[in-house]
TORZA-961021 format. One record per atom (N, C-alpha, C): atom name; x, z negated, y negated. Coordinates in pm, 1 decimal, always signed. Atoms other than C-alpha are relative to their C-alpha. Layout:
N
REC	atome	xx	zz	yy
REC	CA	X	Z	Y .
...
END
This chain:
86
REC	atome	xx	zz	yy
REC	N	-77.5	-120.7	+22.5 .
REC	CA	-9967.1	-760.0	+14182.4 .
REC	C	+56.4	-1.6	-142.2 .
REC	N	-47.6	-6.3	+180.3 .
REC	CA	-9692.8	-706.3	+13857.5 .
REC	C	-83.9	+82.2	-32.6 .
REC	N	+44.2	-72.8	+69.6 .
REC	CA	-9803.5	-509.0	+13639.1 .
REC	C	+85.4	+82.2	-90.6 .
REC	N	-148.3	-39.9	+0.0 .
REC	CA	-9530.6	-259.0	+13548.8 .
REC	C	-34.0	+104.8	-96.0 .
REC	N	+27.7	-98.4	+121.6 .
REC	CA	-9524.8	-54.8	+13191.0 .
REC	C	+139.2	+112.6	+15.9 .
REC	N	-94.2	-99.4	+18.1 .
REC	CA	-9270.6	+285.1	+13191.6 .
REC	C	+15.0	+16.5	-143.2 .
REC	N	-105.5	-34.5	+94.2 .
REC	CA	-9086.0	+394.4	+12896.7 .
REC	C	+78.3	+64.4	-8.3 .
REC	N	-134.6	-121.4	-7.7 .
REC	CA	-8863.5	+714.2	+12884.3 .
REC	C	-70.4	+108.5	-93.8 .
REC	N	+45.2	-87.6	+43.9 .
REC	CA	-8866.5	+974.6	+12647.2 .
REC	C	+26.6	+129.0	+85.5 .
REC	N	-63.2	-138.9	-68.3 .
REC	CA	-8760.1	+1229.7	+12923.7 .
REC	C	-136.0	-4.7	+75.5 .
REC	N	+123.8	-13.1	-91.9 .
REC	CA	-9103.3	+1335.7	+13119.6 .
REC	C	+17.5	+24.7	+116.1 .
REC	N	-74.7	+0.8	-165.6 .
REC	CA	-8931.4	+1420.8	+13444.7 .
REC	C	+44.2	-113.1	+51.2 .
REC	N	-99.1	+150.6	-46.0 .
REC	CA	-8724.4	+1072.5	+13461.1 .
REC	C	-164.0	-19.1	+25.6 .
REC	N	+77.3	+131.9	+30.1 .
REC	CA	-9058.0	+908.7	+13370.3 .
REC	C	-98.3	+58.4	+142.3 .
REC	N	+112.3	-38.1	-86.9 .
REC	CA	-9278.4	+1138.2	+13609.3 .
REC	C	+57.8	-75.2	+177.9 .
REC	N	-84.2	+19.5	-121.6 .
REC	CA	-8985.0	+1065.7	+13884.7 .
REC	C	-19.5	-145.9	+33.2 .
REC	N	+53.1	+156.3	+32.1 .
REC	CA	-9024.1	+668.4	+13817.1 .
REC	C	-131.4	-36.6	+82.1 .
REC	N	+174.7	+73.2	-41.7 .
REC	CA	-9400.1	+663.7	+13864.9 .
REC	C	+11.7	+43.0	+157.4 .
REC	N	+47.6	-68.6	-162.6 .
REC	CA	-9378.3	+932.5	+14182.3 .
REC	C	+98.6	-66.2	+117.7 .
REC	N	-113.5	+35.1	-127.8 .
REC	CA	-9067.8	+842.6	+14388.8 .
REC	C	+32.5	-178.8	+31.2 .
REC	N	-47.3	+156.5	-60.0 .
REC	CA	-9077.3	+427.6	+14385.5 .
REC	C	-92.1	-18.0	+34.2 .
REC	N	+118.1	+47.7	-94.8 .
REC	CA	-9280.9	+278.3	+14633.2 .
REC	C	-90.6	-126.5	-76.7 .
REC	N	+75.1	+95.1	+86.9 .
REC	CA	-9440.5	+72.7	+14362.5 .
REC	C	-97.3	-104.9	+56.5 .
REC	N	+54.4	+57.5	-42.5 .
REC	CA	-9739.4	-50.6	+14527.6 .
REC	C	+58.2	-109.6	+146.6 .
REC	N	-59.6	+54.4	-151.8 .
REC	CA	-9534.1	-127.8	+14872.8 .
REC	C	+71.6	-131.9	-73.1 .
REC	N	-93.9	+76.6	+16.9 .
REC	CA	-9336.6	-359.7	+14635.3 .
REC	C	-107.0	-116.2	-75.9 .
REC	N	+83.0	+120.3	+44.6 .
REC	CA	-9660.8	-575.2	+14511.4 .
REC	C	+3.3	+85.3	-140.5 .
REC	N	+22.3	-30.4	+135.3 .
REC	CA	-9647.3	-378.7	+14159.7 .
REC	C	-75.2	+135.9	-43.2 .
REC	N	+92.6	-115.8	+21.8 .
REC	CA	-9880.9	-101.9	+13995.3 .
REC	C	+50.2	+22.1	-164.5 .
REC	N	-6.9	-52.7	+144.0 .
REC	CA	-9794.0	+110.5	+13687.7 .
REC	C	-97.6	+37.5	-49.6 .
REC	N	+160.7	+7.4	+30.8 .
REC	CA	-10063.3	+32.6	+13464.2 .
REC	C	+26.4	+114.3	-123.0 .
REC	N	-28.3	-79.7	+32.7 .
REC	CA	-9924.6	+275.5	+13226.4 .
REC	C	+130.7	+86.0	-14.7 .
REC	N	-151.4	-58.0	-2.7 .
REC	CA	-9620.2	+538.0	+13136.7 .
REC	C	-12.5	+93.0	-151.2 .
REC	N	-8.2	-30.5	+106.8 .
REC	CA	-9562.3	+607.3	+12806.8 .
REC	C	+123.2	+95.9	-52.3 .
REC	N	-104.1	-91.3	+2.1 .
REC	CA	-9278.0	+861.0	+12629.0 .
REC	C	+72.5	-51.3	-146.2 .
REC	N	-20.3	+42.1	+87.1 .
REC	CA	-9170.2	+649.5	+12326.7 .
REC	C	-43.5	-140.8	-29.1 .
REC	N	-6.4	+142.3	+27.4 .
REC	CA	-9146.8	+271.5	+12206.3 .
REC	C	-81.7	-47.7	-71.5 .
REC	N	+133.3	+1.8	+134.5 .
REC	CA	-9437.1	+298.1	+11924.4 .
REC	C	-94.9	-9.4	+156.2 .
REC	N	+89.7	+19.7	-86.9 .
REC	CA	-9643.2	+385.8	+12232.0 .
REC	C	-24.9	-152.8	+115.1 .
REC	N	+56.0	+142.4	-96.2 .
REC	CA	-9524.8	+108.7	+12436.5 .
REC	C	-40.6	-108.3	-45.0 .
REC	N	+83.3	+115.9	+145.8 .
REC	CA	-9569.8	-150.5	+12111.6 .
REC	C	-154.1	+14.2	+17.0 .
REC	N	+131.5	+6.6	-60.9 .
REC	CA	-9918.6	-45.4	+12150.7 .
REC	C	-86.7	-46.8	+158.3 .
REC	N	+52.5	+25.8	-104.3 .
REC	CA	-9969.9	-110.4	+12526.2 .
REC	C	+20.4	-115.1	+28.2 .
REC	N	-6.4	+120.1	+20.2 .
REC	CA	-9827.6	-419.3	+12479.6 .
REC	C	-54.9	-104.8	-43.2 .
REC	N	+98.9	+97.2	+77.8 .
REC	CA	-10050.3	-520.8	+12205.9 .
REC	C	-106.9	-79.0	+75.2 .
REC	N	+100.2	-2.4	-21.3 .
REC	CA	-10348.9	-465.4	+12394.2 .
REC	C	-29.0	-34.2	+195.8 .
REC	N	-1.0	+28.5	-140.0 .
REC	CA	-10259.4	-544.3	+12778.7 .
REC	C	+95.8	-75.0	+42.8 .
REC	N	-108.6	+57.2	-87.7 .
REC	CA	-10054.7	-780.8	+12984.0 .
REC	C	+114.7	+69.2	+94.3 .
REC	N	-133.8	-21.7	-68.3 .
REC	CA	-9724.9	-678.4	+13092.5 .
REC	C	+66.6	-76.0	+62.9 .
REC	N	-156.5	+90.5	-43.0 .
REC	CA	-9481.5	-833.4	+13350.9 .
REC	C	+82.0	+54.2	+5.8 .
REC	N	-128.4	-95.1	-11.8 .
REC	CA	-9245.7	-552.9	+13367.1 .
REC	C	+20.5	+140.9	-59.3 .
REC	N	+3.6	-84.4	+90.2 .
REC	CA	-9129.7	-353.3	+13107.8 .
REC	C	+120.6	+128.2	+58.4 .
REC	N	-166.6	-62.4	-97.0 .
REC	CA	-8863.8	-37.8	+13283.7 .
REC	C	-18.0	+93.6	-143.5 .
REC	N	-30.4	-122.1	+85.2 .
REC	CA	-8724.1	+183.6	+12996.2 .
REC	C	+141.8	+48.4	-17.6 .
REC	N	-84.1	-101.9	+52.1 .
REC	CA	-8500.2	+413.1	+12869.0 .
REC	C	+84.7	-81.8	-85.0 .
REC	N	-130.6	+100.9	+138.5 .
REC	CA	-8175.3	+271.0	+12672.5 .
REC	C	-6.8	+83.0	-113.8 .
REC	N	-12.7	-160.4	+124.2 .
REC	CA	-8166.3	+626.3	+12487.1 .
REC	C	-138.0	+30.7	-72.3 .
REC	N	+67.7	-67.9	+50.3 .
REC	CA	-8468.9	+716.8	+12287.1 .
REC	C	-44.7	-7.3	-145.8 .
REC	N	+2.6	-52.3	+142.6 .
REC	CA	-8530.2	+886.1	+11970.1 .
REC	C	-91.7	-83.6	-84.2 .
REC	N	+111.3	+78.5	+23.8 .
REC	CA	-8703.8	+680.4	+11728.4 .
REC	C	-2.7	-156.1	+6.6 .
REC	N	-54.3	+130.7	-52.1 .
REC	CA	-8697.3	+350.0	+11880.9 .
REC	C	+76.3	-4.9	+109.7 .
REC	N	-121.7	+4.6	-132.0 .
REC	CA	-8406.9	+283.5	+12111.1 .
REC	C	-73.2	-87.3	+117.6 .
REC	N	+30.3	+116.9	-103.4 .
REC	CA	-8477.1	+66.1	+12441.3 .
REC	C	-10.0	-97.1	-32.6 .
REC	N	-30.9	+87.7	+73.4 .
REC	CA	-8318.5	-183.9	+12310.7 .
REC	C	-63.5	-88.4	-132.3 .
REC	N	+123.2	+48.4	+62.7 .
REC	CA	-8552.9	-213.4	+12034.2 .
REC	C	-90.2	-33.3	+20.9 .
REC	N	+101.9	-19.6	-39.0 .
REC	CA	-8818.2	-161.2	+12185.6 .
REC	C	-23.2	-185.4	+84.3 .
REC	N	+28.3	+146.7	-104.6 .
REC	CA	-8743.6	-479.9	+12432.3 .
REC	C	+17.5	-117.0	-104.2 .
REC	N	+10.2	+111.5	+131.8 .
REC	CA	-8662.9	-730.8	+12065.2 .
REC	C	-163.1	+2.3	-9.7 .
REC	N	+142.8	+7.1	+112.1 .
REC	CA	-9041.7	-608.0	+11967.1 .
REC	C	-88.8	-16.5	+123.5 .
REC	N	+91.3	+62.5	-124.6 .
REC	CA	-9206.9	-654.5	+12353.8 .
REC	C	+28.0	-160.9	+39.3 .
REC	N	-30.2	+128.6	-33.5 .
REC	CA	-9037.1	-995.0	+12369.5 .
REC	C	-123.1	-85.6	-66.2 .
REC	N	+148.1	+78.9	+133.7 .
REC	CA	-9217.5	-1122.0	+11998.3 .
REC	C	-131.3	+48.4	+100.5 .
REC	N	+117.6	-20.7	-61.4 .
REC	CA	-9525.9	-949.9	+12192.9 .
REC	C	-73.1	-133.5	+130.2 .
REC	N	-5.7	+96.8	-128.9 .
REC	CA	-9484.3	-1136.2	+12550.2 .
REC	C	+121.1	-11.6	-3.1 .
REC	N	-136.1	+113.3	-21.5 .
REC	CA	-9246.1	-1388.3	+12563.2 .
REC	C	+48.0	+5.8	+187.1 .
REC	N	-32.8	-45.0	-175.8 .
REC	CA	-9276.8	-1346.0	+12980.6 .
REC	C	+45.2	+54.4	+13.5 .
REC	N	-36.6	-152.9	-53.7 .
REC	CA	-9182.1	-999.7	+12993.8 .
REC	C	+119.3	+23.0	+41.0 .
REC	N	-88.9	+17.5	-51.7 .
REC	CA	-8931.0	-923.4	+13205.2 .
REC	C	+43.3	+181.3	-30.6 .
REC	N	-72.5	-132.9	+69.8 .
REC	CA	-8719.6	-584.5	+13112.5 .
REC	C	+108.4	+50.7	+118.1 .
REC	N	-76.0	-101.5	-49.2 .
REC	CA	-8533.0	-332.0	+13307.9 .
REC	C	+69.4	+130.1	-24.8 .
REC	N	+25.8	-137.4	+97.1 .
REC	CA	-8357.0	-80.9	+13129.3 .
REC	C	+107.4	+141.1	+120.4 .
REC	N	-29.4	-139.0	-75.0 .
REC	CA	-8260.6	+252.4	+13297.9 .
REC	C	+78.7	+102.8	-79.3 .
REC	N	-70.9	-65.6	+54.4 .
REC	CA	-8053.7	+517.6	+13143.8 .
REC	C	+37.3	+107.5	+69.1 .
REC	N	-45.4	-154.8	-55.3 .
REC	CA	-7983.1	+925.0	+13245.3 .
REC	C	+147.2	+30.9	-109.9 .
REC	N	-135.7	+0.7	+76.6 .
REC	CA	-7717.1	+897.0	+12958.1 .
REC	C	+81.5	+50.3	+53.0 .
REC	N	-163.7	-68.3	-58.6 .
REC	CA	-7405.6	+1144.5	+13047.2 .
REC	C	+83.0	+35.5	-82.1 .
END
């Protein structure tokens, strides 16, 4: 099974993410869901990630950042970025 980290600073997107994809049906489990890029730097440190899904937009550290500083972390990690941006 992946192992699938969230990332959104919006708590509805992120709650919607975990609740509405058939995650498990697809072989993958969200081992956590975080609301900022400091947080996910930390879950990174300390756990194996194969799939990083975040936010392009957030305050602080952008997505985008966030996926330069999970790469240096795990070089594997595979990235998905998502965006509510209007």
């Amino acid at each position: 099974m992946y192992k699938v980290l969230l990332a959104d600073d919006e708590i509805l997107d992120l709650e919607g993410m975990k609740s509405f994809i058939p995650w498990e049906d697809l072989g993958m489990k969200v081992i956590d869901s975080v609301n900022n890029g400091f947080a996910a730097c930390e879950v990174l440190e300390r756990e194996k990630v194969d799939i990083l899904v975040t936010d392009v937009r957030m305050p602080n550290m952008t997505g985008l950042e966030l996926a330069q500083r999970a790469l240096k972390l795990q070089e594997e990690l595979r990235i998905i970025f998502v965006s509510g941006y209007q």
